[in-house]
N, C-alpha and C positions, 0 to 999 in steps of 0.2 A: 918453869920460869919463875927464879924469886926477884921481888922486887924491894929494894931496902930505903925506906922516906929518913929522911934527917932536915935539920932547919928549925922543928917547932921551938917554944919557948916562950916567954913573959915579956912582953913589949905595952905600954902607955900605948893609951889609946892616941892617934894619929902619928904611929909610927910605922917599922916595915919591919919585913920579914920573907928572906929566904925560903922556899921552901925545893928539896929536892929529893929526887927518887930514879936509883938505880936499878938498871934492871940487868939480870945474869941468868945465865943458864944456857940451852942450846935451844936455837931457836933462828929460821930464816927470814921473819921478817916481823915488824909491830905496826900495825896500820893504826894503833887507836892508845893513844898516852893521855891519862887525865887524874884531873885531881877532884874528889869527893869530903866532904864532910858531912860530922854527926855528930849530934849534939846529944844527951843523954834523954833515952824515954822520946827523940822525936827520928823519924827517916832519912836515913841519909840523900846526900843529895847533889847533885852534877853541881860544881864550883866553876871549874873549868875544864876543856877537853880541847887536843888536835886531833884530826883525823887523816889520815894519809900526806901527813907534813905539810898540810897548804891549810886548812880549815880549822877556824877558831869558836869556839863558843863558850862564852859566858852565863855564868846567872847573872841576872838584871841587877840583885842586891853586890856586886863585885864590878860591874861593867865602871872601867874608867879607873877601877883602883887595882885592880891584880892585872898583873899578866903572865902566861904560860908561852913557856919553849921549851925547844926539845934540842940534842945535840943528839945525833942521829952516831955520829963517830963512837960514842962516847955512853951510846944506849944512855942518856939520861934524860928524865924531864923535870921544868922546872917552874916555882908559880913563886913569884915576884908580888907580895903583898905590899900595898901602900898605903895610908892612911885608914890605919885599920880601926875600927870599931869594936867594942863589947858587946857586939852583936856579932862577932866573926869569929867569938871563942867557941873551938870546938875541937876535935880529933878529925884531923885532915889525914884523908886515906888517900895514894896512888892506885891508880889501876891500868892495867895494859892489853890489850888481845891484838894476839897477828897467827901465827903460824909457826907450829915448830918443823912439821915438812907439809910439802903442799898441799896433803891429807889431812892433815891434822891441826886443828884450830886452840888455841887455848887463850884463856881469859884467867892474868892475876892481881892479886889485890897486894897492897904493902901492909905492914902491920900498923899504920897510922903513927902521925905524930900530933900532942896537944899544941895548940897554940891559945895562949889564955891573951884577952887584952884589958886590961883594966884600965877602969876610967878616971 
């Protein structure tokens, strides 16, 4: 399953930013679409995530300003940045795990995209 991110780019601080990711390949089902970031020299880290299309979770530092959806039609997810901060510059990765048949579990990552915000 590859998963392709688009969206990043250069936005002032208290601006927004698209953020999406396609997912392709064969595969029956995705219980888990999320979006991670990382910053150079420190761990990446849970931004946002759904989990079986009902369940949302945030980092505390994004709650109220991102938000994530998914189009299920469309295999894509999506993270809606709002008044972003110089503190949300980073290489935002996608990630996905469900199943490609009912034996077979797979977990992928997108090749990241930068979003820088300056102040």
């Amino acid at each position: 399953v590859q998963l392709q991110a688009s969206g990043g780019g250069l936005v002032q601080a208290g601006g927004s930013l698209r953020l999406s990711c396609a997912a392709s390949g064969s595969f029956i089902s995705i219980n888990h679409m999320g979006w991670y970031r990382q910053v150079p020299g420190e761990e990446r880290e849970l931004v946002a995530d759904i989990i079986n299309d009902s369940s949302t979770n945030y980092a505390d530092s994004v709650k109220g300003r991102f938000t994530i959806s998914r189009d299920n039609a469309k295999n894509m997810v999506y993270l809606q940045m709002s008044s972003l901060k110089p503190e949300d510059t980073a290489h935002y990765y996608c990630h996905a795990a469900g199943r490609i048949t009912r034996w077979a579990p797979f977990t992928s990552w997108g090749q990241g995209t930068l979003v820088t915000v300056s102040s």
